[in-house]
mmCIF file of the N, C-alpha and C atoms, coordinates in Angstrom:
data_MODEL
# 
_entry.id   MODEL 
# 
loop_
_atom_site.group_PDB 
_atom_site.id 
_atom_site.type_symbol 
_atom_site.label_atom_id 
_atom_site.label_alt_id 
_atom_site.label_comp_id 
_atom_site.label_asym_id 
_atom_site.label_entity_id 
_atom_site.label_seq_id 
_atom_site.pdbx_PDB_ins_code 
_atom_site.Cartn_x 
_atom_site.Cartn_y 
_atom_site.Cartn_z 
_atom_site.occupancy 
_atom_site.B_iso_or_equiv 
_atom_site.pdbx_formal_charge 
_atom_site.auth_seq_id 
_atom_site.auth_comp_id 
_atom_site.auth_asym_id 
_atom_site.auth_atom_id 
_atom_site.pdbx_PDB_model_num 
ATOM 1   N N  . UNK A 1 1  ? 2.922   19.663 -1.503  1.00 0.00 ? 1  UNK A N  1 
ATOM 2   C CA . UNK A 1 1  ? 2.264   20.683 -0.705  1.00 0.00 ? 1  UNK A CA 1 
ATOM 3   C C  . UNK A 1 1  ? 2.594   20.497 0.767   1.00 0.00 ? 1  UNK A C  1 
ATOM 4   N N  . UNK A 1 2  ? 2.626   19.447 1.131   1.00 0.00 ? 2  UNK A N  1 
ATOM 5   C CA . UNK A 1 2  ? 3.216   19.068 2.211   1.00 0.00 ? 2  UNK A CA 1 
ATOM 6   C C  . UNK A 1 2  ? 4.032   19.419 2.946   1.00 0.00 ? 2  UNK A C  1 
ATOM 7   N N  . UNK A 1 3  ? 5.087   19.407 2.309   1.00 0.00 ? 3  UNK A N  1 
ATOM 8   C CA . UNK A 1 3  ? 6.883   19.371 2.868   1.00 0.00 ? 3  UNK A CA 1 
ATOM 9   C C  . UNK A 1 3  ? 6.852   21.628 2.486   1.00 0.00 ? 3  UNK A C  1 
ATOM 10  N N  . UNK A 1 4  ? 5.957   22.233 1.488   1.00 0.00 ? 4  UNK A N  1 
ATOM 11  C CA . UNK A 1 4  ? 5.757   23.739 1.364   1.00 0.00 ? 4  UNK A CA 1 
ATOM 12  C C  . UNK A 1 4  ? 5.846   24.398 2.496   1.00 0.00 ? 4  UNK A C  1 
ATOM 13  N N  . UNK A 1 5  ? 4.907   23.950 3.617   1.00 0.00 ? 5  UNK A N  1 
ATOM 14  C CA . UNK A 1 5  ? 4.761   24.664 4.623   1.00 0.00 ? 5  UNK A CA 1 
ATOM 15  C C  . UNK A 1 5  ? 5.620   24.439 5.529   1.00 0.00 ? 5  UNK A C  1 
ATOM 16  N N  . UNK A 1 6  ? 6.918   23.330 5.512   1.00 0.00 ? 6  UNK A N  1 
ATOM 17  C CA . UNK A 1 6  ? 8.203   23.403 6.430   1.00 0.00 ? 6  UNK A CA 1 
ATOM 18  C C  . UNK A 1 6  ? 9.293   23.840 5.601   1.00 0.00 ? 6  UNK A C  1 
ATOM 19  N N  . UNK A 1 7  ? 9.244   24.381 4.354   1.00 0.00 ? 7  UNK A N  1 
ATOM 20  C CA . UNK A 1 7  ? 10.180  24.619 3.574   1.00 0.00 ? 7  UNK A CA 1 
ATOM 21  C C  . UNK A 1 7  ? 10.610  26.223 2.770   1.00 0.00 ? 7  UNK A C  1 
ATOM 22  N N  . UNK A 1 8  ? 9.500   26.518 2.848   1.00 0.00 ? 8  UNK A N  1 
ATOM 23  C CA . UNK A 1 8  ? 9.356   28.115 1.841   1.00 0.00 ? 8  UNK A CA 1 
ATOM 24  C C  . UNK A 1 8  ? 8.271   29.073 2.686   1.00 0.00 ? 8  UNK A C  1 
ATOM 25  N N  . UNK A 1 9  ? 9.143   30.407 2.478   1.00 0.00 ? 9  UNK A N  1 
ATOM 26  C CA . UNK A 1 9  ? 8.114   31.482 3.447   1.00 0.00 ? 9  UNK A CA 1 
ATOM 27  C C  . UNK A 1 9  ? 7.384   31.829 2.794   1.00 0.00 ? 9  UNK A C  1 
ATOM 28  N N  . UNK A 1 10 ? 7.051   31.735 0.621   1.00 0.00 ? 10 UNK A N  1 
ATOM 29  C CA . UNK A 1 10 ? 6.934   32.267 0.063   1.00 0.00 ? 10 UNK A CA 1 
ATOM 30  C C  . UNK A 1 10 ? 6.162   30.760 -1.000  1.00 0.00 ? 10 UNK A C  1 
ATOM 31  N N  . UNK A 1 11 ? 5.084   31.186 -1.715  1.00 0.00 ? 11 UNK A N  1 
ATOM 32  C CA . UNK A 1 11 ? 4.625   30.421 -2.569  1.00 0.00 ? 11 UNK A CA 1 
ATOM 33  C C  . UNK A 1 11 ? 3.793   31.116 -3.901  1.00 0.00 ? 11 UNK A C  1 
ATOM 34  N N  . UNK A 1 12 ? 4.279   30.677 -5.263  1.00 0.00 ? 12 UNK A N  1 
ATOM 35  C CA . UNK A 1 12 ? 3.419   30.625 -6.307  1.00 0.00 ? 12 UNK A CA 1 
ATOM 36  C C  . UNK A 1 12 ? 3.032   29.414 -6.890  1.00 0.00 ? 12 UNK A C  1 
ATOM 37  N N  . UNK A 1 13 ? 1.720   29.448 -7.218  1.00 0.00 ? 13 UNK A N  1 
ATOM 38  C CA . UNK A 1 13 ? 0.785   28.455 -7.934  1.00 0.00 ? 13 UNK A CA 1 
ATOM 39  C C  . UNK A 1 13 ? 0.895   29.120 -9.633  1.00 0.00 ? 13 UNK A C  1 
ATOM 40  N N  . UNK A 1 14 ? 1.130   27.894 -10.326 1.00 0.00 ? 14 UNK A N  1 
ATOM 41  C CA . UNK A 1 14 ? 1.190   28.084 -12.005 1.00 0.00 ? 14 UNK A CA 1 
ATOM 42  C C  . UNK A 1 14 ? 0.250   26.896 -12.202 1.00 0.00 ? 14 UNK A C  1 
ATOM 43  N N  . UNK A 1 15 ? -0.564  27.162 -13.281 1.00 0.00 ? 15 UNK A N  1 
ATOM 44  C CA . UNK A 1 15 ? -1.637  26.649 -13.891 1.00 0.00 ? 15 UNK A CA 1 
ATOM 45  C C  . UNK A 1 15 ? -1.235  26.801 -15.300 1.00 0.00 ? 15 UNK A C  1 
ATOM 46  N N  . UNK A 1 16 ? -0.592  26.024 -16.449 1.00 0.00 ? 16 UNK A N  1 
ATOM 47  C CA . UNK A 1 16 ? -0.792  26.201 -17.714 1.00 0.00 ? 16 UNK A CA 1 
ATOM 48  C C  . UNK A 1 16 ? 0.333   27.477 -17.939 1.00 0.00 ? 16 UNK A C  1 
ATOM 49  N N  . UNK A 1 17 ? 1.050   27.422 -16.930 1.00 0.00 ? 17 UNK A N  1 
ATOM 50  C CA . UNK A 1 17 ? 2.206   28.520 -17.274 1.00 0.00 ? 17 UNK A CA 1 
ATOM 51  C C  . UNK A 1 17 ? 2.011   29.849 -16.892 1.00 0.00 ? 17 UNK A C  1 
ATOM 52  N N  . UNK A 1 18 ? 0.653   29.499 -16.326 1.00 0.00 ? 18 UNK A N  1 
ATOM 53  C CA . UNK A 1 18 ? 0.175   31.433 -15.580 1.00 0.00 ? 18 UNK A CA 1 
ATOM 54  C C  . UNK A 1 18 ? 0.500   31.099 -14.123 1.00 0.00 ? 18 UNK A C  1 
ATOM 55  N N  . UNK A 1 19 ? 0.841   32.389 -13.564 1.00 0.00 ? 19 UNK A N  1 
ATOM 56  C CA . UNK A 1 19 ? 0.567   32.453 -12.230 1.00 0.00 ? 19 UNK A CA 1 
ATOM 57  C C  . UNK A 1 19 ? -1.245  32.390 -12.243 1.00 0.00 ? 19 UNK A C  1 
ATOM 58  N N  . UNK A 1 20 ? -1.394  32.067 -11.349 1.00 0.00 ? 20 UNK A N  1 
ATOM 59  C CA . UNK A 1 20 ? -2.684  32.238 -10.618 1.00 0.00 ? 20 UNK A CA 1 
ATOM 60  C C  . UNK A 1 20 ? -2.868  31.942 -9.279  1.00 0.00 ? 20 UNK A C  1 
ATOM 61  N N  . UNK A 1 21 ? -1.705  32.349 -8.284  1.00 0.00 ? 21 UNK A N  1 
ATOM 62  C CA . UNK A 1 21 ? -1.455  33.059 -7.525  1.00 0.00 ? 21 UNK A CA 1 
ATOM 63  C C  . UNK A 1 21 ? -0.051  33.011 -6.584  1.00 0.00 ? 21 UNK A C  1 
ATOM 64  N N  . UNK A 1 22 ? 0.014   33.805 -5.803  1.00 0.00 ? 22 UNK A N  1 
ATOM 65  C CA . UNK A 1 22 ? 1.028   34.162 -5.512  1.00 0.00 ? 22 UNK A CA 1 
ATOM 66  C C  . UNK A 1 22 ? 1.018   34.853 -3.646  1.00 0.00 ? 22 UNK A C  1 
ATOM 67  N N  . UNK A 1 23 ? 2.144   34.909 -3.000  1.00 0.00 ? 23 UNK A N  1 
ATOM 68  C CA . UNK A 1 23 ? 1.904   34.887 -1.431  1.00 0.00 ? 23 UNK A CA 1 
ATOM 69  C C  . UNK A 1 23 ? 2.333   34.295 -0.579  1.00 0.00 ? 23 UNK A C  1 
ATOM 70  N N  . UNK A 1 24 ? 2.947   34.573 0.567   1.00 0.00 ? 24 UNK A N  1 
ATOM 71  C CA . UNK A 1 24 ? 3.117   34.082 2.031   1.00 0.00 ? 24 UNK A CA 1 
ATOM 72  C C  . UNK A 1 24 ? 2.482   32.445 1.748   1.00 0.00 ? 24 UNK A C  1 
ATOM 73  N N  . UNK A 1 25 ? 3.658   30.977 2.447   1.00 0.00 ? 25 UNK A N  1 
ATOM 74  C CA . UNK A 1 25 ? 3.020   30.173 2.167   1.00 0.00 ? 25 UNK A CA 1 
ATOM 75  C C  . UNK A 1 25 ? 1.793   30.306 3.214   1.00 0.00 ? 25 UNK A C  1 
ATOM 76  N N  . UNK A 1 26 ? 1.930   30.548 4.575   1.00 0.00 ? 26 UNK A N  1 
ATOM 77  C CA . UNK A 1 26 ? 0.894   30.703 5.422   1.00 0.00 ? 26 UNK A CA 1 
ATOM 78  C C  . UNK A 1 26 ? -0.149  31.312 4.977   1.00 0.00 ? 26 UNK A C  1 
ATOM 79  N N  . UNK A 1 27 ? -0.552  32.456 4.197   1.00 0.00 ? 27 UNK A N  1 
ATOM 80  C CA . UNK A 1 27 ? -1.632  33.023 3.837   1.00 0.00 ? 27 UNK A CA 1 
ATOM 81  C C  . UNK A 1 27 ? -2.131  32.330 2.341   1.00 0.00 ? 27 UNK A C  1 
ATOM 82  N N  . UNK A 1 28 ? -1.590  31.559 2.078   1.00 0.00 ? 28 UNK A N  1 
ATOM 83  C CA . UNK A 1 28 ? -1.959  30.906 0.223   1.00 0.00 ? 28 UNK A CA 1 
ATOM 84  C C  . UNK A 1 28 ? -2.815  29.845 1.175   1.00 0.00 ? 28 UNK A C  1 
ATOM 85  N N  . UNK A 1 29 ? -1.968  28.908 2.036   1.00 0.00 ? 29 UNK A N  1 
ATOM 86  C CA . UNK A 1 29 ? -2.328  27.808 2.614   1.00 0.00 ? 29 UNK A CA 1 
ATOM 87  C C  . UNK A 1 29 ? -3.673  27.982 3.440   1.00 0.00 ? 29 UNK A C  1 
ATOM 88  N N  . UNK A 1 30 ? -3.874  29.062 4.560   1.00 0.00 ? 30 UNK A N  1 
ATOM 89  C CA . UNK A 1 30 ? -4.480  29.328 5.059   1.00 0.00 ? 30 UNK A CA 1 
ATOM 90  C C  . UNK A 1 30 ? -6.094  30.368 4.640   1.00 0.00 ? 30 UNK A C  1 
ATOM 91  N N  . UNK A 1 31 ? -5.742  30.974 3.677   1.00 0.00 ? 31 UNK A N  1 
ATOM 92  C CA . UNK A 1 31 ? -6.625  31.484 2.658   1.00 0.00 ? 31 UNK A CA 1 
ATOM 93  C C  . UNK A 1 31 ? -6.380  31.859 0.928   1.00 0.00 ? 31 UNK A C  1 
ATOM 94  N N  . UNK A 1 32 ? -7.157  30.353 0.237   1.00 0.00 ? 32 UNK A N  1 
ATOM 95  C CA . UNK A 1 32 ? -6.217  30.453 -0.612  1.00 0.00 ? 32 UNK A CA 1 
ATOM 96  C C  . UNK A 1 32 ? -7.137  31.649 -1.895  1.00 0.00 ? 32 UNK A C  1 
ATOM 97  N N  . UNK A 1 33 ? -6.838  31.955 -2.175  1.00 0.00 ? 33 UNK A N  1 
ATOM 98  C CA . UNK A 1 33 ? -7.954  32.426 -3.594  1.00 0.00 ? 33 UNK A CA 1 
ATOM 99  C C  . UNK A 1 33 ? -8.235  32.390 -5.097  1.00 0.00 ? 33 UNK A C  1 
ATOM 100 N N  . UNK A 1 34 ? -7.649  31.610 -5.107  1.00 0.00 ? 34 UNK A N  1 
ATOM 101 C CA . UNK A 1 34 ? -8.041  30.845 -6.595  1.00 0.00 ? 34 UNK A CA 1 
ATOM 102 C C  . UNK A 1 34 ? -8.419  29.704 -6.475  1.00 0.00 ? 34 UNK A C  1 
ATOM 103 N N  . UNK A 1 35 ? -9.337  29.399 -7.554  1.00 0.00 ? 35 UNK A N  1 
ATOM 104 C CA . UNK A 1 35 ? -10.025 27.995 -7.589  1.00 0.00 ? 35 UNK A CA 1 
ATOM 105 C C  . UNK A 1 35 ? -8.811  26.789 -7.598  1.00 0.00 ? 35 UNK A C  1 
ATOM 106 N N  . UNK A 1 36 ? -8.342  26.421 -8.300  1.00 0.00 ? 36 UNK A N  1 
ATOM 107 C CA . UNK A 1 36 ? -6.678  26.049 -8.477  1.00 0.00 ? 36 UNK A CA 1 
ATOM 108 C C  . UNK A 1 36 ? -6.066  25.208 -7.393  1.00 0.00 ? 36 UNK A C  1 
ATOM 109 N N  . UNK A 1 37 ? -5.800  26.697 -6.201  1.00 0.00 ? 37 UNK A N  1 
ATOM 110 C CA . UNK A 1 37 ? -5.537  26.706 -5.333  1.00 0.00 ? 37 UNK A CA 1 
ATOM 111 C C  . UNK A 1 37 ? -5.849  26.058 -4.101  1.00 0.00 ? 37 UNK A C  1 
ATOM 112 N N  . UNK A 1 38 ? -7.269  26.075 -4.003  1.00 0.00 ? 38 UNK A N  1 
ATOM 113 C CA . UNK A 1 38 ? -8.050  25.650 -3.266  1.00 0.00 ? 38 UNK A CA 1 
ATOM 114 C C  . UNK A 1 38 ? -8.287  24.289 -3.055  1.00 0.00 ? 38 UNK A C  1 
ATOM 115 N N  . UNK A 1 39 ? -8.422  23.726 -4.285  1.00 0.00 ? 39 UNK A N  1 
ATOM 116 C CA . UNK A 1 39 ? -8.487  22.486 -5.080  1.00 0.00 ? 39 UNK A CA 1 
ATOM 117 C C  . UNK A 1 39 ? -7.410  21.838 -4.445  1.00 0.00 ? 39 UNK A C  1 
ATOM 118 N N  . UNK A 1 40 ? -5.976  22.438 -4.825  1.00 0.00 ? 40 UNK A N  1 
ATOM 119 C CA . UNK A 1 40 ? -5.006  21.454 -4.676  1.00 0.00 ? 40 UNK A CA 1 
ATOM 120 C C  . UNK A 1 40 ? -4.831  21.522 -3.339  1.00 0.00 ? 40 UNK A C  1 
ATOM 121 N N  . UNK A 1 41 ? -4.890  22.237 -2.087  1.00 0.00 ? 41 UNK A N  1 
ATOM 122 C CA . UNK A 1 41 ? -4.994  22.437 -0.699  1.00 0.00 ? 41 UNK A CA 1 
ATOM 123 C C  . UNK A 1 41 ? -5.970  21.651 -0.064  1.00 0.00 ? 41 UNK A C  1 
ATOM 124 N N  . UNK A 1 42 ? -7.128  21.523 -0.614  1.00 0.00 ? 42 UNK A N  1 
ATOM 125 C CA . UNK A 1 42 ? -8.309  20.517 -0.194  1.00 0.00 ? 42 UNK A CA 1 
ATOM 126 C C  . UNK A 1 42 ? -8.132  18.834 -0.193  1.00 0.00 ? 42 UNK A C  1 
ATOM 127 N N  . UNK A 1 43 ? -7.049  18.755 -1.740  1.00 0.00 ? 43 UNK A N  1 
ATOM 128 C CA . UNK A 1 43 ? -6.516  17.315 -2.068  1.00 0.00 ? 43 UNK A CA 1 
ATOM 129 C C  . UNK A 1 43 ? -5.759  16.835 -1.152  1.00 0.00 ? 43 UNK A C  1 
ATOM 130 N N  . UNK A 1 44 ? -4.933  17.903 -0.567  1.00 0.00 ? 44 UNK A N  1 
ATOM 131 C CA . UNK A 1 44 ? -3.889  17.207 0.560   1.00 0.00 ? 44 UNK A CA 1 
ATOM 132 C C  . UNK A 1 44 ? -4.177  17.413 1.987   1.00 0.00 ? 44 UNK A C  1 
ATOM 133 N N  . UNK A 1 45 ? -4.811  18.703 2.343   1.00 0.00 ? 45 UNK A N  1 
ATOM 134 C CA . UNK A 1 45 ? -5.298  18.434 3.888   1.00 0.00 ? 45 UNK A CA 1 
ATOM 135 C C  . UNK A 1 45 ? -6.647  18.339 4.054   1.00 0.00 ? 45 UNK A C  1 
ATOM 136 N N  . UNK A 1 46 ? -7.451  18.417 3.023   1.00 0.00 ? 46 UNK A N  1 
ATOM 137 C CA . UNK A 1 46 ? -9.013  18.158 3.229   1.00 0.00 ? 46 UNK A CA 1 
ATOM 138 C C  . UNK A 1 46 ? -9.446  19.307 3.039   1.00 0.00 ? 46 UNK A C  1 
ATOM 139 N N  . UNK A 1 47 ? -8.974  20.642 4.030   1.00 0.00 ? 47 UNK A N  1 
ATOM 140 C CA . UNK A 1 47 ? -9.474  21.585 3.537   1.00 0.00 ? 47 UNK A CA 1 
ATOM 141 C C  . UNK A 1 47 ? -8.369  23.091 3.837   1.00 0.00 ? 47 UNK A C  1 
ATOM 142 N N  . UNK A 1 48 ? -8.481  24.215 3.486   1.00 0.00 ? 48 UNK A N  1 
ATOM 143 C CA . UNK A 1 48 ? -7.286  24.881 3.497   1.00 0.00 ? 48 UNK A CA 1 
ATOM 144 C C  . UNK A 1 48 ? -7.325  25.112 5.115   1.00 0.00 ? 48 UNK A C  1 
ATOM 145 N N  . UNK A 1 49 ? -5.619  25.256 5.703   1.00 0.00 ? 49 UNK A N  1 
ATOM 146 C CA . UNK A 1 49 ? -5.804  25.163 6.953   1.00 0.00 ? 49 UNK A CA 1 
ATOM 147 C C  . UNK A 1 49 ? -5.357  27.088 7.517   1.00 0.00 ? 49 UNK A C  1 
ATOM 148 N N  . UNK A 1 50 ? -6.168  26.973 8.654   1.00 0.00 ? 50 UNK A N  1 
ATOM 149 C CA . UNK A 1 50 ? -6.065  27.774 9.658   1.00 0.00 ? 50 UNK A CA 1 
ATOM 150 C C  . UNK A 1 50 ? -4.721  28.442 9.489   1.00 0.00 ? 50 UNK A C  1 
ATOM 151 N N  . UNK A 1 51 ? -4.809  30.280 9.456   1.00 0.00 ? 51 UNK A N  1 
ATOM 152 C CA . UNK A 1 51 ? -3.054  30.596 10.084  1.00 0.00 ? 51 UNK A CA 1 
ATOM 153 C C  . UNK A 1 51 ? -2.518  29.700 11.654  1.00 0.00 ? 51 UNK A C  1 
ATOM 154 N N  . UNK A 1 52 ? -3.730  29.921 12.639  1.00 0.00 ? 52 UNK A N  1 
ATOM 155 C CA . UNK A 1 52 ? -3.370  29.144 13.750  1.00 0.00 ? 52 UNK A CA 1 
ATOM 156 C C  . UNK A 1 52 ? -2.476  27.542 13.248  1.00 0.00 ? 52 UNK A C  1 
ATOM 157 N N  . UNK A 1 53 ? -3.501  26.669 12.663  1.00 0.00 ? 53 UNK A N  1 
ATOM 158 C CA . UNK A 1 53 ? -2.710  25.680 12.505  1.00 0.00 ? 53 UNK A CA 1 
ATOM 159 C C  . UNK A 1 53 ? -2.013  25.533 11.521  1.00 0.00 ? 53 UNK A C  1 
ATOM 160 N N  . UNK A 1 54 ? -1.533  26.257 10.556  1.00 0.00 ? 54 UNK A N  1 
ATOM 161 C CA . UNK A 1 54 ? -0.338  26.501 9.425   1.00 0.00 ? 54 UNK A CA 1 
ATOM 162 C C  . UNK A 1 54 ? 0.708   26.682 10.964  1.00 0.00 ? 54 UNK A C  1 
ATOM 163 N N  . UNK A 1 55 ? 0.830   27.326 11.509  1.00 0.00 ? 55 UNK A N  1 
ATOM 164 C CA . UNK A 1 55 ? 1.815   27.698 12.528  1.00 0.00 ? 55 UNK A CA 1 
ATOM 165 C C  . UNK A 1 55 ? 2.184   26.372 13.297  1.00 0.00 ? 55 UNK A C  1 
ATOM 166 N N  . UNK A 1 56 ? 0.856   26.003 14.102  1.00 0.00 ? 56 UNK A N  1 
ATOM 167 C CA . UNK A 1 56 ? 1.633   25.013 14.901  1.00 0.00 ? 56 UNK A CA 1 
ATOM 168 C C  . UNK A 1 56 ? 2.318   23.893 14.425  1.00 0.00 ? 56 UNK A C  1 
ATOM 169 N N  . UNK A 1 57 ? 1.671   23.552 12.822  1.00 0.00 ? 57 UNK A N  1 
ATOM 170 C CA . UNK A 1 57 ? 2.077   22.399 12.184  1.00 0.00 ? 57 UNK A CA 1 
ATOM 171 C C  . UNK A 1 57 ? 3.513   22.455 11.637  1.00 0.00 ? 57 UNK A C  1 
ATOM 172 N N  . UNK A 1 58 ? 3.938   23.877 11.676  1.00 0.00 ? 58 UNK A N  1 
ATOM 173 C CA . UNK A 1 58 ? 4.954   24.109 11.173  1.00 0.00 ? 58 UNK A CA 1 
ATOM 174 C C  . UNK A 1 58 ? 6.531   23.739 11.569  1.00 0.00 ? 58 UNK A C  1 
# 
């Protein structure tokens, strides 16, 4: 998830072979909407981050 937001403009999340979701990495990262999603964004930065700081971190 990490290395996502210096690497791809674009992100899907698969769960069990489904999408469950899909989107701009900045807008998945920054507002994510699936439980899933959220989860795994919370595991690595604590909590989903800001468009502001999706940008600067970028």
């Amino acid at each position: 998830i990490g290395m996502m937001k210096h690497i791809s403009d674009q992100v899907l999340v698969m769960h069990q072979g489904e999408v469950v979701e899909r989107g701009s990495t900045a807008d998945v990262l920054a507002s994510p909407l699936h439980e899933l999603t959220k989860r795994l964004i919370a595991g690595h930065f604590g909590e989903a981050l800001t468009a502001d700081a999706w940008r600067k971190d970028r």
